[in-house]
N, C-alpha and C positions, 0 to 999 in steps of 0.2 A: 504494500500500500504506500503510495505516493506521501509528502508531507503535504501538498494540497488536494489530493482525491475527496475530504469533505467539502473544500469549495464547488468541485463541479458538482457534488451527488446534491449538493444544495442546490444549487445555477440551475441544475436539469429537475428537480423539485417545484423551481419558481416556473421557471418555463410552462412544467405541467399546470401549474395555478393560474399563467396569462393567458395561456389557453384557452383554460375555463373563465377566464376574466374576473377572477377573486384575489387577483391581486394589484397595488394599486402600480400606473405608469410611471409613477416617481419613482416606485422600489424597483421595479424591474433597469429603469433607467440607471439609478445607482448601482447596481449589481456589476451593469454591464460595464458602469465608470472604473466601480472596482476591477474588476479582470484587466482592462487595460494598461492600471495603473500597474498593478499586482507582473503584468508581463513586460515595466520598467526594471523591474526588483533583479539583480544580476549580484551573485554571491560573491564576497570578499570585493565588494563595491562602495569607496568613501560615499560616493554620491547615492548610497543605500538609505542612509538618513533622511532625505526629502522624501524618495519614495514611501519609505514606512511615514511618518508624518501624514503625508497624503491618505494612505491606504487608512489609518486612524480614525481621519477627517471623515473618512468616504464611511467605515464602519459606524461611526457614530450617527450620520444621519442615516444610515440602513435601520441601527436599532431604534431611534426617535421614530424613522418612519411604520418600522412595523409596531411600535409601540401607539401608534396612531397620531401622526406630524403629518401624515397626509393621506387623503383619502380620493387621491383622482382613482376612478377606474379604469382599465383598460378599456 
């Protein structure tokens, strides 16, 4: 098992939730922010620090948003 295999089995969890449309555009939108950011990330990288910073950022408004910060639907 990968060190990030829970992000995809997550990624492809939400997927299946936009689908069905019970989850809102904002979270799926961040997710996908994340992953981008996350494929910055390059190991034994001084310039590692921003990207974890960012990825932080990004986590934070994932849990505000599922915690109910926003409620667009797909």
């Amino acid at each position: 098992m990968g060190k990030y295999d829970h992000l995809e089995t997550l990624r492809q969890k939400l997927a299946s939730r936009a689908r069905g449309k019970k989850v809102s555009s904002a979270l799926v939108s961040l997710w996908l922010k994340f992953d981008e950011c996350l494929d910055k990330y390059k190991p034994s990288c001084k310039e590692n620090d921003a990207v974890i910073r960012e990825l932080r950022e990004i986590q934070a408004s994932i849990k505000e948003t599922i915690n109910g910060g926003a409620e667009d639907n797909v």
